[in-house]
N, C-alpha and C positions, 0 to 999 in steps of 0.2 A: 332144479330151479322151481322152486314154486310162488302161486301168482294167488293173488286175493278174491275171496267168494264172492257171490253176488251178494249174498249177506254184508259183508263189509261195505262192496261197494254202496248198494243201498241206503247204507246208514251212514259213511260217509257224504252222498248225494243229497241227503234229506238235513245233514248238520249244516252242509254250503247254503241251503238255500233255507233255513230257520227252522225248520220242521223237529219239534221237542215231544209231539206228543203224536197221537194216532191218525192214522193219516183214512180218509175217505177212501171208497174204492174206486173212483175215478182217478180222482188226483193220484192213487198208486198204482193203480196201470200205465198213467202217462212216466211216472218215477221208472216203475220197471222198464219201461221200453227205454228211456236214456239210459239207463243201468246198462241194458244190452248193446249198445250201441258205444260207447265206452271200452265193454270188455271187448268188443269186436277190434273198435280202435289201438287197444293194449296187445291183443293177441296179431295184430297184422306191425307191428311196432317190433316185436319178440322175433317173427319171420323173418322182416328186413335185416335184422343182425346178424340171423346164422346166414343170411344169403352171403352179409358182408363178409364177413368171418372165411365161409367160402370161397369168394370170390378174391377174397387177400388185399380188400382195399382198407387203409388206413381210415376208420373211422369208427369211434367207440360209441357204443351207445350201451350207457348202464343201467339195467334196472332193479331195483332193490327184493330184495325176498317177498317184502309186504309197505309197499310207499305209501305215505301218505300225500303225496302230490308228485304229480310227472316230472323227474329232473331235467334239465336240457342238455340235450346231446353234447356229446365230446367232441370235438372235430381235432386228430391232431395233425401238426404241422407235415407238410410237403417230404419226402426224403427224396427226391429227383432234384438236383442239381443241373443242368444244360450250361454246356461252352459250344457258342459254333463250331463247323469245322472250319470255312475259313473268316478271316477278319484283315482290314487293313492291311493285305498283302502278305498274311500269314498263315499256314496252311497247320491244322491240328495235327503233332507228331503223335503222340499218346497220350491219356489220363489212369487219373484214377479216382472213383467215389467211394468216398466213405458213409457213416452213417454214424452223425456226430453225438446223438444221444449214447452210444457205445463205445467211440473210437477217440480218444483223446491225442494221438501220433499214429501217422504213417507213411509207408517210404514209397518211392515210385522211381524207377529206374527206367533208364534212355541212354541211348547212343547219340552224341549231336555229331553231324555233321560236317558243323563249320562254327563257326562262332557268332554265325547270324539265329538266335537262339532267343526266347523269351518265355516268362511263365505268364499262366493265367490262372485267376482262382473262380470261382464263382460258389456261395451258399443258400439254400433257402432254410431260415431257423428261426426259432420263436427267441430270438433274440441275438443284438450284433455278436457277430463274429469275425477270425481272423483266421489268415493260416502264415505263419513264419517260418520259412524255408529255408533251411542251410545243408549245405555238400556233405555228405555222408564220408569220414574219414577226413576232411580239410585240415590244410597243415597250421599250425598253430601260427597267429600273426594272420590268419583270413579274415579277412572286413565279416561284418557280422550279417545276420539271418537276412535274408530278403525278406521284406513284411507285406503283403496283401493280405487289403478287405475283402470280404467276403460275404458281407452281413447283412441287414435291412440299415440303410441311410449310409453305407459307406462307398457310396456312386460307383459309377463303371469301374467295373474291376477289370473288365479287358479293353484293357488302352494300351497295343503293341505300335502306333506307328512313330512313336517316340523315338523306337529304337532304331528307326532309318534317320534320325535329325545326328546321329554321331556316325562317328568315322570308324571304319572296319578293326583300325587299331584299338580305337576305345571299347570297342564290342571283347574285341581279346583280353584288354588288359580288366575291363570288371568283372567279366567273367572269372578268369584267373584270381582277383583280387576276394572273390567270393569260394574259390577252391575248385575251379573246376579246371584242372590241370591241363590238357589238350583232347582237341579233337579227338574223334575216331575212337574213342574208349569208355567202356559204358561206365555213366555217371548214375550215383543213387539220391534223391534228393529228400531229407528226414524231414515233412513239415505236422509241424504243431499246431490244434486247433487253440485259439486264444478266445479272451470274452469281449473283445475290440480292440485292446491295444498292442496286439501281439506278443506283450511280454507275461500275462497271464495265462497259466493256462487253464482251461476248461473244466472242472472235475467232471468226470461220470455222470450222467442224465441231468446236470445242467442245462444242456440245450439239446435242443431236440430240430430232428431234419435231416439233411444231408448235404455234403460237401464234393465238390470235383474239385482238383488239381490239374494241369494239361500245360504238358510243353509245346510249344508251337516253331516251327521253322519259316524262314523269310523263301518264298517263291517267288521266280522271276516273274516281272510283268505279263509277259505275253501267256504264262500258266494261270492267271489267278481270274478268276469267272465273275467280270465285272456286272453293275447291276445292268438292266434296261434304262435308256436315257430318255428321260421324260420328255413329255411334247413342249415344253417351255424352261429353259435355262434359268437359273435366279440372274439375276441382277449386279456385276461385282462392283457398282457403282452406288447401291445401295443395302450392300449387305452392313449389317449390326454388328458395332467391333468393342469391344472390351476397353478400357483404360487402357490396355498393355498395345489396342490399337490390332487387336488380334481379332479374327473372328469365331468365335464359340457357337456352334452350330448343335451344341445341347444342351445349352440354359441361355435365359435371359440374362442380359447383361447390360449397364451400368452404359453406353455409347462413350460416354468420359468428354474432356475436350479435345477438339478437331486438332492433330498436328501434321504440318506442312512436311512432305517429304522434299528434299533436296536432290532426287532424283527418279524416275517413276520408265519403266519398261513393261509396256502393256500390249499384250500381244492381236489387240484387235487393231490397233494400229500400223503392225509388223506384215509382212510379206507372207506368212500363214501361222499356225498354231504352234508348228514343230521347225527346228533349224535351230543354227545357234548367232547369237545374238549378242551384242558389247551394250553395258552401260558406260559413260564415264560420270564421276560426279566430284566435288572437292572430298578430299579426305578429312572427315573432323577426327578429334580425339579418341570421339567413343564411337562408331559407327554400327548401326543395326539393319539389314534388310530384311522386311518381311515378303513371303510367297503368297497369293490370295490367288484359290481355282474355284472355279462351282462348275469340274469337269473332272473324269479322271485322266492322270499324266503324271508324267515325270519332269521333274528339271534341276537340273546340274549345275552346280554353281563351279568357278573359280574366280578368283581377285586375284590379281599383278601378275596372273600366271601360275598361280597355282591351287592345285584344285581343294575343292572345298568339301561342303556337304551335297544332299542330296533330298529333295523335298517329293516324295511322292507321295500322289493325291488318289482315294478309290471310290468317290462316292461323287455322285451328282450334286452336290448342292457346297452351298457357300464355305468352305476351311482356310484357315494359314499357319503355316509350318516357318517355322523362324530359317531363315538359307542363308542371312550372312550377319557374322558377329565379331566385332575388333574393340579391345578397347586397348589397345599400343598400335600405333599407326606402323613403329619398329617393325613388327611382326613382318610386315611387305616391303621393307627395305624402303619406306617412305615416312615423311613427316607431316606433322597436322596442315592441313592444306594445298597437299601437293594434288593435280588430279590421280585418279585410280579409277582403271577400268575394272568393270566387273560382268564377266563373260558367262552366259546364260545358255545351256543345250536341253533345246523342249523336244521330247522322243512321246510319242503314245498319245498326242492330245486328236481328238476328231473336228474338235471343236475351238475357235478363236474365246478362249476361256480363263486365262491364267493374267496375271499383273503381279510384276516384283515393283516393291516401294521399298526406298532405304534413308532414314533418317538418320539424325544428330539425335545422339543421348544425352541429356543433360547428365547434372554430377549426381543427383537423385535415382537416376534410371537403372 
């Protein structure tokens, strides 16, 4: 590598500032000394790089044979990817990072357990990203790739506690439905980097960064290492709820208008936080109950007697999980307006924290 004289620099310094003919010997002493002061600049510039270079951290800095003005630094993007180990009741089973200026597809193999089972993706990239995952070997007739974002603007990409709002069978059969034949058998799962939509994929140094993939398994409550509980509760009386009457505890949201529930099971009013408990209410056509904690806990729904879902909560502040959903009154061996009770088992709460509310859907809802 070679670097520019003081000669150049001089006469480069003397062209910036107008200087066309001979210069005084004052006025070029003061020239020389910035001259020195420059190449000191340039040569401690030259240093910082091989330290980088050395030291293996991702940051370019170019300098030309003979510049004629300082270019600006390179800085390229992130290739560290992070997935918690745990989340929402779920405990990291394994990953894998790629490094997507290089890696267009790769597989990552797991043993699940049970069929309490979920992915999670996470990228950092200089531009959106996807990863579409589908079962390595699945039989023809398998529902198609699983698609997570991954990218800058395609929001939490680890959002597992979804997968407690369905029922143990429904974990089986989409799993299955997606090819992952049974338990206890290691599965390989092929995901593809895409350019947002998951159905494109990436070419080669398209994007640049790196990517994790991570299966995660559902852990029982009393293993999962909940946060510290703040010196003051929110409010479940004033928490901020969505249209859908839901509360979003990670964006702002729209409050919508106020709708009356037809039936309301609020545990500050109950006998303690934990224990099980009856609503009755009239049965409408389409019936919906929503869960609201700003505590962690669990609670267990059944209607007419038979059991339902299962809403658990991990975080200290305002959430709701949808716990009861009918739209055939059939379903419970009842007709629109007969009463129906609906039986409530709170396990794990510390705190008088939790309110189920169940409303009438209209024919819009």
């Amino acid at each position: 590598m070679s670097y520019p004289t003081m000669e150049d620099d001089l006469r480069e310094l003397l062209a910036a500032q107008g200087g066309t003919g001979p210069a005084d010997t004052g006025r070029l002493g003061t020239v020389r000394r910035r001259v020195a002061r420059r190449r000191r600049a340039r040569f401690a510039t030259a240093g910082l790089a091989v330290l980088v270079v050395a030291v293996g951290v991702p940051l370019g800095v170019v300098l030309a044979a003979r510049p004629e003005r300082a270019a600006p630094a390179a800085v390229a993007a992130p290739t560290a990817a992070e997935l918690p180990t745990y989340s929402t009741g779920f405990r990291k089973l394994t990953e894998r990072r790629v490094d997507i200026a290089t890696t267009t597809s790769f597989e990552l193999t797991f043993t699940p357990r049970s069929w309490a089972f979920s992915l999670a993706a996470n990228c950092r990239s200089t531009a959106v990203a996807s990863l579409s995952v589908r079962v390595k070997g699945a039989a023809a007739g398998s529902t198609g790739p699983v698609g997570l974002g991954c990218g800058p603007g395609t929001g939490n990409t680890l959002d597992l506690s979804p997968q407690r709002t369905v029922t143990p069978d429904d974990r089986r059969d989409g799993w299955r439905h997606h090819g992952v034949a049974r338990i206890d058998r290691p599965v390989t799962l092929i995901a593809t980097i895409g350019l947002g939509s998951g159905e494109t994929t990436a070419p080669p140094g398209r994007l640049h960064g790196g990517a994790v993939l991570a299966v995660y398994e559902e852990v029982p409550f009393e293993q999962y290492p909940l946060p510290a509980r703040p010196a003051v509760l929110p409010d479940l009386d004033t928490l901020t709820r969505g249209p859908d009457g839901m509360v979003h505890p990670d964006r702002t949201v729209d409050p919508g208008p106020p709708s009356q529930p037809i039936g309301t099971l609020d545990s500050r009013t109950l006998s303690g936080p934990n224990g099980t408990f009856a609503l009755q209410v009239p049965l409408p056509s389409r019936l919906r109950c929503v869960a609201d904690s700003v505590a962690p806990g669990e609670l267990r729904f059944a209607v007419a007697g038979r059991p339902g879902l299962t809403s658990t909560f991990w975080e200290w502040r305002g959430t709701s999980l949808d716990a009861v959903g009918s739209d055939d009154p059939a379903v419970f061996g009842l007709h629109a307006g007969d009463p129906v009770t609906i039986t409530v088992t709170a396990l794990h709460f510390t705190d008088p924290a939790w309110r189920l509310r169940c409303f009438t859907v209209d024919g819009n809802g």
